[in-house]
C-alpha positions in Angstrom: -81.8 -40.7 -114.2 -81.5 -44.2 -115.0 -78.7 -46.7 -115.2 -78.7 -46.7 -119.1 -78.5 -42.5 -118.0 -74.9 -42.9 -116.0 -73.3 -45.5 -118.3 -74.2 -43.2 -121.2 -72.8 -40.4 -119.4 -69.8 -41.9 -118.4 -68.7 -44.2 -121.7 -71.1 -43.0 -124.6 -71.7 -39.2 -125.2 -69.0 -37.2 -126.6 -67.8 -35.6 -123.2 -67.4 -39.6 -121.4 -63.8 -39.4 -121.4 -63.9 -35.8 -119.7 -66.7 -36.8 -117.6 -64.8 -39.8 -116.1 -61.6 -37.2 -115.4 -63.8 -34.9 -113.5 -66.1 -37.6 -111.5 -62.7 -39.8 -111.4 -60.9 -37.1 -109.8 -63.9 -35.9 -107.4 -64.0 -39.5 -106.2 -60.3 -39.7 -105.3 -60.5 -36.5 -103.1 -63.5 -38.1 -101.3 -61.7 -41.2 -100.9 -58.7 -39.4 -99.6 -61.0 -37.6 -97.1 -62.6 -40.9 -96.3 -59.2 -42.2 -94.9 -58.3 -39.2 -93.1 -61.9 -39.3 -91.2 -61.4 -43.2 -91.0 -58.5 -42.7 -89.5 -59.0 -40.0 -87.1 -62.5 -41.5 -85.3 -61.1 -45.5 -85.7 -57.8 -44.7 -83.5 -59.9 -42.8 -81.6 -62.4 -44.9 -80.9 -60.0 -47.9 -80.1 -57.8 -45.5 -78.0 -61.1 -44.1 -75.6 -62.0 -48.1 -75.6 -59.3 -48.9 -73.9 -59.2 -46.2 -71.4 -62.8 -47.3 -70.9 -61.7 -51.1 -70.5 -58.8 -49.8 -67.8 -61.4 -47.9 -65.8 -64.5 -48.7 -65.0 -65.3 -45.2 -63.5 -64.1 -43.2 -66.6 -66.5 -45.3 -68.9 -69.8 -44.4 -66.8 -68.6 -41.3 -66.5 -68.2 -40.3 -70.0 -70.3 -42.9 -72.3 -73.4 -41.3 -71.3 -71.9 -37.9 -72.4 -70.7 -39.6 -75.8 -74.0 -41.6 -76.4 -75.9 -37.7 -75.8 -73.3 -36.0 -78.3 -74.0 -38.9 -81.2 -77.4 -37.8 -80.5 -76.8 -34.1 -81.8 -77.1 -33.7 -85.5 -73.8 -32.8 -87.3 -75.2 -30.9 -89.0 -75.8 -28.6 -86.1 -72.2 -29.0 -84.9 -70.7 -28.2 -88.3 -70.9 -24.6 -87.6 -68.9 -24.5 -84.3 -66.7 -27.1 -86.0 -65.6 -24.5 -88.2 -65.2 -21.9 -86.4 -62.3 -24.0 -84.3 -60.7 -25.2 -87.0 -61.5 -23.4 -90.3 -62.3 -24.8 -93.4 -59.1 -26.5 -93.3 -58.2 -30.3 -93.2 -58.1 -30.8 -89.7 -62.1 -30.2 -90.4 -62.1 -33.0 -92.8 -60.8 -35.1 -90.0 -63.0 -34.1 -87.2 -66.3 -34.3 -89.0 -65.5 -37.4 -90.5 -64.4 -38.8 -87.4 -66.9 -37.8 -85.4 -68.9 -40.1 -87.8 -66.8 -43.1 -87.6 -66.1 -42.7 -83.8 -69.3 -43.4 -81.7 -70.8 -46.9 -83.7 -66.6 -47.9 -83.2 -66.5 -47.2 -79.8 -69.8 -49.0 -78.9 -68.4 -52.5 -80.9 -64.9 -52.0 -79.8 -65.7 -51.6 -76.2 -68.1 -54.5 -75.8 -65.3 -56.5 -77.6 -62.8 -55.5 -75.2 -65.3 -57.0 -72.3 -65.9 -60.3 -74.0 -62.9 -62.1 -73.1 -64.0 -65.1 -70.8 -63.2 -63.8 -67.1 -60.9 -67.5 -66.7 -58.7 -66.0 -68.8 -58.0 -63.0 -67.0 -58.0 -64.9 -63.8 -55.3 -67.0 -65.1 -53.0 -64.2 -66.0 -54.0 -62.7 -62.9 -52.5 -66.3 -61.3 -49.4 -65.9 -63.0 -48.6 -62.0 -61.5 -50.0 -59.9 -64.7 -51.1 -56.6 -64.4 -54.5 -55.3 -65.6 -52.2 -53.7 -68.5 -51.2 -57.2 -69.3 -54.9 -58.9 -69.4 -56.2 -55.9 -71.8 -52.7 -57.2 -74.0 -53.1 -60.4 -73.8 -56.5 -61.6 -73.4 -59.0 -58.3 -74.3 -57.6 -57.1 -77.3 -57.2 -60.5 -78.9 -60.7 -61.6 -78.1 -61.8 -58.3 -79.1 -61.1 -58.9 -82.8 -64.4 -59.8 -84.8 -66.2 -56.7 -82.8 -63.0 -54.7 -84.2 -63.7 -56.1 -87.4 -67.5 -55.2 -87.2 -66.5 -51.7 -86.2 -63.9 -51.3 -89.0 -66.9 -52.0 -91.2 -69.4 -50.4 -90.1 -66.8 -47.1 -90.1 -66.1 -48.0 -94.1 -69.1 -46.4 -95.3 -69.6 -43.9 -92.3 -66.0 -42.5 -92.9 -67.2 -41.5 -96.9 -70.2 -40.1 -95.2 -68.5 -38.5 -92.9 -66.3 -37.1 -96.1 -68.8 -36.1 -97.8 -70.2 -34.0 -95.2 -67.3 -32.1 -94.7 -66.7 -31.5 -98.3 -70.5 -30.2 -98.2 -70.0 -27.8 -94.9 -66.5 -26.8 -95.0 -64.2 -27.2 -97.5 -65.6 -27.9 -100.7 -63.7 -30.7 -103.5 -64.2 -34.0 -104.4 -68.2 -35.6 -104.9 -69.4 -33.7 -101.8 -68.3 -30.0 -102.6 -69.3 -31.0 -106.4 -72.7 -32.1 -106.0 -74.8 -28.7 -104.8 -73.3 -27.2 -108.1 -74.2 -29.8 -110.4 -78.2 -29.1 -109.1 -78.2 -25.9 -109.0 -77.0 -26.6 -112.7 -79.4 -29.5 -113.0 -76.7 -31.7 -114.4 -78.8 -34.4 -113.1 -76.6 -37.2 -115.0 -73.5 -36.0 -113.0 -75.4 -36.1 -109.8 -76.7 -39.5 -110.4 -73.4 -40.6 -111.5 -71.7 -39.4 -108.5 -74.3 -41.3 -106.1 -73.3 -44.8 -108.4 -69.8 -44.1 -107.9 -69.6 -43.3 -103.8 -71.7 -46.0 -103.4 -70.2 -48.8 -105.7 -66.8 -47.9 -103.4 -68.2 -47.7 -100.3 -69.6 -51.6 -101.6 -66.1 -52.4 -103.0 -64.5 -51.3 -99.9 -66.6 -52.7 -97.3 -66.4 -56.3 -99.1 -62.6 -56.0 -99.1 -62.5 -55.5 -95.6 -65.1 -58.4 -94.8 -62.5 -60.8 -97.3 -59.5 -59.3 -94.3 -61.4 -59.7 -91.6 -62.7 -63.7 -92.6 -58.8 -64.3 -93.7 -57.6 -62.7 -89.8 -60.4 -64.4 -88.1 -59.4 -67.9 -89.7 -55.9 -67.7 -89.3 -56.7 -67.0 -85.3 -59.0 -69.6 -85.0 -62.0 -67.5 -84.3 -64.1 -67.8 -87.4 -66.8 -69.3 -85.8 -67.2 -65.3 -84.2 -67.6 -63.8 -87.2 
């Protein structure tokens, strides 16, 4: 289908105003799965980043096990996913963290290790802690790579929902989608891939407008 195809299907034909309620509706469930999996793998990524940035021996010791799990299809996990979980939401947030969580971890990480070492040294000087450094210095320097990661997890968090909604527990554009081609509502389909992607556009731009805004405001524009 064409883009005369989804604007007839969505504001021409005699079923656009019912079309737009269902697709509408199917979007705001993906949406609403998008945050929880945003949620879930961000705060987890920044969380196992700063372990990482506390200890040295933890990081080698588990970013090669991370970096082999990314490398595992989800697909191929889904199935023992559900089996711990159910097709419940909890599911929603693992697979659609486990999504977000890797590509945050490797930005936020290397952020956390990019303040300059003077820095440190200097709170060290003054009787701080390695607890204060990581306050003080690592997670403020660490903000355009936080930024990054927040955007690159935009899009990967509606994939992520999307997935789930696929393999577990059905709704929104995800769950929606196998039935409209085994229906070959092809308009609906096409439709649905116009609408997940013009949010995941919208949303990924608002979060680039934050992020120049913060950066500014902090004087590190120049990083961004």
């Amino acid at each position: 289908k064409g883009p005369l195809d989804v604007w007839a299907f969505l504001f021409v034909t005699e079923k656009a105003a019912a079309n737009r309620a269902q697709l509408f509706g199917q979007l705001g469930v993906t949406l609403g799965d998008a945050v929880v999996g945003f949620a879930a793998g961000l705060v987890a990524a920044l969380l196992i980043a700063v372990v990482f940035r506390l200890s040295r021996g933890i990081e080698h010791a588990l970013m090669p096990l991370a970096m082999l799990l990314r490398s595992v299809p989800l697909v191929a996990m889904a199935p023992v996913i559900i089996l711990i979980f159910g097709r419940e939401f909890a599911t929603v947030a693992v697979i659609g963290g486990i999504v977000v969580l890797f590509p945050a971890l490797v930005n936020i990480a290397f952020g956390l290790k990019s303040a300059s070492p003077q820095m440190n040294d200097l709170v060290s000087v003054y009787g701080g802690s390695t607890w204060t450094q990581l306050r003080k210095v690592a997670l403020p320097s660490s903000l355009p790579e936080f930024f990054a990661a927040v955007r690159i997890s935009v899009p990967g968090a509606i994939t992520g929902a999307l997935l789930a909604e696929w393999l577990a527990v059905g709704g929104g554009i995800g769950g929606a989608v196998g039935g409209y081609m085994a229906g070959a509502q092809y308009a609906a389909v096409w439709t649905s891939v116009v609408l997940v992607t013009g949010a995941a556009l919208l949303l990924y731009n608002i979060v680039q407008i934050v992020e120049s805004v913060v950066l500014a405001r902090m004087g590190m524009g120049d990083r961004s």
